[in-house]
N, C-alpha and C positions, 0 to 999 in steps of 0.2 A: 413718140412725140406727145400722144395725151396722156399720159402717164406723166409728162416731162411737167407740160404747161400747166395740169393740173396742179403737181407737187409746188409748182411756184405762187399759184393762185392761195393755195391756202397757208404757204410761207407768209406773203403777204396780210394775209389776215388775220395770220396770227401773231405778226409783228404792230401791225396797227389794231390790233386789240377790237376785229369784229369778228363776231363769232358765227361758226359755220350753221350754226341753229336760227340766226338772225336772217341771215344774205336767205335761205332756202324758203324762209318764211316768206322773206317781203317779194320773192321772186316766184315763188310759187313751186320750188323743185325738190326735190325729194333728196333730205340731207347726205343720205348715201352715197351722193354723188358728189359731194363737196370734202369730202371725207378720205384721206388716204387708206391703204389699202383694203376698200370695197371692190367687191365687182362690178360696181355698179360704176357706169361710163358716164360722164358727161358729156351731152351732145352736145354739137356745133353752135346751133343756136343758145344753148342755157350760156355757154362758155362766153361766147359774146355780151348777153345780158350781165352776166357775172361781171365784168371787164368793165363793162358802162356802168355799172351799180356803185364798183370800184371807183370809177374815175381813171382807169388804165386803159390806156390805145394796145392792143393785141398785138400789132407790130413791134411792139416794143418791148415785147414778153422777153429774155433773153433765152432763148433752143438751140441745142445744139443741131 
């Protein structure tokens, strides 16, 4: 599932044209994590800040 929510996160921001270097800066996280395939995890909480940076409710993420 984070591998899932992630993938969708940066769908997202790659569609609306903000880039992963931007969101990690103003958020304070270390881009490797906003990055598809790193090993690098995005925890619970950055995922959340991500989400509200965004302007997206998490519930609403579509997971299978």
């Amino acid at each position: 599932m984070r591998e899932q929510a992630k993938r969708w996160l940066t769908d997202q921001m790659e569609q609306n044209h903000i880039s992963a270097e931007v969101v990690a800066n103003v958020l304070e996280i270390p881009v490797e994590k906003l990055l598809i395939g790193t090993d690098k995890v995005l925890e619970a909480d950055e995922f959340l800040r991500v989400c509200a940076y965004l302007h997206f409710r998490p519930e609403n993420i579509p997971i299978d």
